[in-house]
N, C-alpha and C positions, 0 to 999 in steps of 0.2 A: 745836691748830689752830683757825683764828680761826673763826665759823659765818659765813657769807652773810649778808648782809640786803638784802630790795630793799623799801625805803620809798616808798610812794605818797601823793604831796602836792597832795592835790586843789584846796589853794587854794579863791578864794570860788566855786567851784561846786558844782552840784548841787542840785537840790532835793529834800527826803525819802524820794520813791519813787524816783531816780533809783539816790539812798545805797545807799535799801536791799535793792532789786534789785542793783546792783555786790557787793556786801559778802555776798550769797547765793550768788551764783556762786563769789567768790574763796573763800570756807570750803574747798570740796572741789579748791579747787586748792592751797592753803595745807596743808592737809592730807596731802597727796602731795609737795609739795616739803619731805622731812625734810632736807636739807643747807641752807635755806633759812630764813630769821627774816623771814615776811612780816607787813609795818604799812601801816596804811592810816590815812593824817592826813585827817579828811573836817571842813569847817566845825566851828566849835562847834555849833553850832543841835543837830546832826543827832548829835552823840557819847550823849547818853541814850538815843533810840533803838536805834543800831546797836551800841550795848553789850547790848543785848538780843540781838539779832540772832547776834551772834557769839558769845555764851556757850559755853564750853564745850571752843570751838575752837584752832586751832592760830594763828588770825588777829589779831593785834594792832592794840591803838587808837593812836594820837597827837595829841597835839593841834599845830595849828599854831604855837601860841605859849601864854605864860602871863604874868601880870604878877609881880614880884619880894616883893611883901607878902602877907601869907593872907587880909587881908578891910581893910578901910575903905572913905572915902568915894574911891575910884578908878573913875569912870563910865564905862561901858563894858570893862571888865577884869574879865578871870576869871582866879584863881587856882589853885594848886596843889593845895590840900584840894578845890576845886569836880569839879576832873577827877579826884582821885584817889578822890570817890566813887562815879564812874561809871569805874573799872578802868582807866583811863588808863596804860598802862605807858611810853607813850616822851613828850615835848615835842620839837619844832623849836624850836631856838634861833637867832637870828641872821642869819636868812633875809635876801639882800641885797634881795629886796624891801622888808623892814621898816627895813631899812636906809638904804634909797631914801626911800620912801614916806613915811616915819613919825618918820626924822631917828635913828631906835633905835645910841647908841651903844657901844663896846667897856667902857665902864663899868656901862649896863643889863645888857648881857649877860651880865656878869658878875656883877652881884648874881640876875639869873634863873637861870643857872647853881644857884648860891648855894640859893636856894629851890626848884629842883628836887631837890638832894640832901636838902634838909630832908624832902621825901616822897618818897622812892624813887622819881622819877621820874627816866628815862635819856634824859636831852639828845642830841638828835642835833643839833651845832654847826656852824653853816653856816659858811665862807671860801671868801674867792674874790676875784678881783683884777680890775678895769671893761676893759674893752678899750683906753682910755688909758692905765691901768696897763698893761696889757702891750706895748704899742705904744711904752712910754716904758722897758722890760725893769726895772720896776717891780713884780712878778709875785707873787716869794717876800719883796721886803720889805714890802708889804701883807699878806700872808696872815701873817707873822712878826709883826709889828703884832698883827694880829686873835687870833692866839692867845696873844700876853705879855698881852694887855687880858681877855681872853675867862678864863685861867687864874689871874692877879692872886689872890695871898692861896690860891690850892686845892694840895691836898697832889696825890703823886704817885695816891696809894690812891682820891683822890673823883677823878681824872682819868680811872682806868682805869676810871672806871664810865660813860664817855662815848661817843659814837661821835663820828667828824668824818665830815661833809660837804664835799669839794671842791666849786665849785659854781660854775666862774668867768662873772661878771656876762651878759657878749658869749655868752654861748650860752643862757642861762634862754630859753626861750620863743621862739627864734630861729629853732628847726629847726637852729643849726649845733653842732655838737660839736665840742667840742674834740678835735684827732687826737689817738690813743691814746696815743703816745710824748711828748705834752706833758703829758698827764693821769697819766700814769706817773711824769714827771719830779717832779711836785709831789708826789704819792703818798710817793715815793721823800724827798723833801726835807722831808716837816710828818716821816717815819718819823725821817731823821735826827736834826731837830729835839728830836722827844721822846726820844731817846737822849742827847743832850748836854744835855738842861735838862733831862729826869728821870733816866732807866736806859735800857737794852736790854730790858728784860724788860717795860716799859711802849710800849715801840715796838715790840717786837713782837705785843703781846696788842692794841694799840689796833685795829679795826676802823674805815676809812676809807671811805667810797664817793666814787664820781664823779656829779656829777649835773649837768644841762646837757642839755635836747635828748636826752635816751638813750632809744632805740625800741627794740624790737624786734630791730631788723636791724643797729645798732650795739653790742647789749649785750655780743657775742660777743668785741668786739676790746680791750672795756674788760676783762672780769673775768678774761679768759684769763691775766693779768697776776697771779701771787701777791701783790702790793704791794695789786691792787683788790679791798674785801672786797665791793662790790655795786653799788646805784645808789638814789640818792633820785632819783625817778621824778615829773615834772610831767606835762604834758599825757596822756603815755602811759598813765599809772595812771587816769584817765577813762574809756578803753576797754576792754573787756574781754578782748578778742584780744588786743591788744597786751601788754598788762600780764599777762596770762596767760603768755605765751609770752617774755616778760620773764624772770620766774620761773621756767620750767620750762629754760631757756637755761643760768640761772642756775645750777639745782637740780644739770642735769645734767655743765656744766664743773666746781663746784665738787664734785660727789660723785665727778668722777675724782681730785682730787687726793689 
């Protein structure tokens, strides 16, 4: 059976005491949700500290991104040895922000990919399709795109060490979510996908989440769904109620199955 994960992506917020106060509280919540793999991606700045912070615990680091090399003249880029001396266990790959923002194509991605595996770190792979894409029913051959680009040269064995994020553009930061039965359908279609381009036995081990706007009061309709293994969590993982009860939503649908 696949585990939960609910990933929180704090993006560029927060500053040091905000971190580190969130990441005190969430320990003895993480701790309690055993059906549950909770990560908290907080700025770089702040990953030495709160790797302090959380030692010991059931709470997992991420970082937001990573650059594809181990060390040269690349200003402003932190690499995969940088994070992985401060316990770094997950990366965000592919975030459509960075996508947006930053121009980050399906070829970077794939050489970051690349250098996550070189250090044991587990990519969580963001897709997702803009709301012209889906307006244009453009949906699944973008996300199909994103994952031949994203996969390019990796065996079935470095894939299954991945998680995906669904994460379609029109909902990041919207407040609107995608309805459950459309986030299902895609769930359902990357699961296809990796059965007829790898195995069954890779579609079914893969761990997918929804991420988009998921609150609280929306997590219930998403994971109740066997296809959803959780959520990468934006604004909601800031709060502490929220993201708590995120979690424990989570801990307690997935510990009935």
């Amino acid at each position: 059976m696949r585990k939960a994960v609910i990933a929180g992506n704090w993006k560029m917020n927060t500053n040091l005491n905000e971190a580190m106060n969130l990441v005190k509280q969430l320990i003895p919540v993480a701790e309690e949700a055993l059906c549950v793999e909770v990560i908290v991606g907080p700025p770089f700045v702040h990953i030495p500290a709160l790797a302090q912070v959380r030692k010991g615990s059931r709470l997992a680091l991420s970082a937001q991104n990573m650059f594809w090399e181990d060390k040269g003249a690349f200003t402003g880029e932190v690499s995969a040895l940088m994070l992985q001396e401060y316990e770094c266990e997950y990366v965000i790959i592919g975030h459509s922000e960075r996508r947006l923002y930053l121009q980050e194509s399906d070829g970077m991605i794939n050489k970051k990919l690349k250098a996550a595996l070189r250090h044991s770190l587990i990519p969580i792979v963001c897709v997702g399709e803009t709301l012209q894409h889906r307006q244009e029913n453009k949906t699944w051959q973008v996300i199909k795109s994103q994952l031949d680009g994203a996969f390019k040269e990796l065996t079935e064995a470095e894939i299954n060490k991945f998680i995906i994020a669904y994460e379609p553009v029109w909902a990041i930061g919207t407040g609107i979510a995608a309805k459950p039965e459309d986030a299902i359908m895609v769930h359902n279609q990357i699961r296809e996908y990796l059965e007829h381009s790898y195995s069954k036995g890779l579609a079914n081990a893969m761990r997918i989440l929804y991420g988009g706007s998921v609150t609280s009061e929306n997590i219930r309709s998403f994971i109740s769904n066997d296809t959803i293994d959780g959520g990468l969590v934006g604004g909601a993982s800031l709060k502490f109620n929220e993201f708590s009860a995120i979690i424990r939503t989570t801990n307690e649908i997935k510990g009935e199955k």
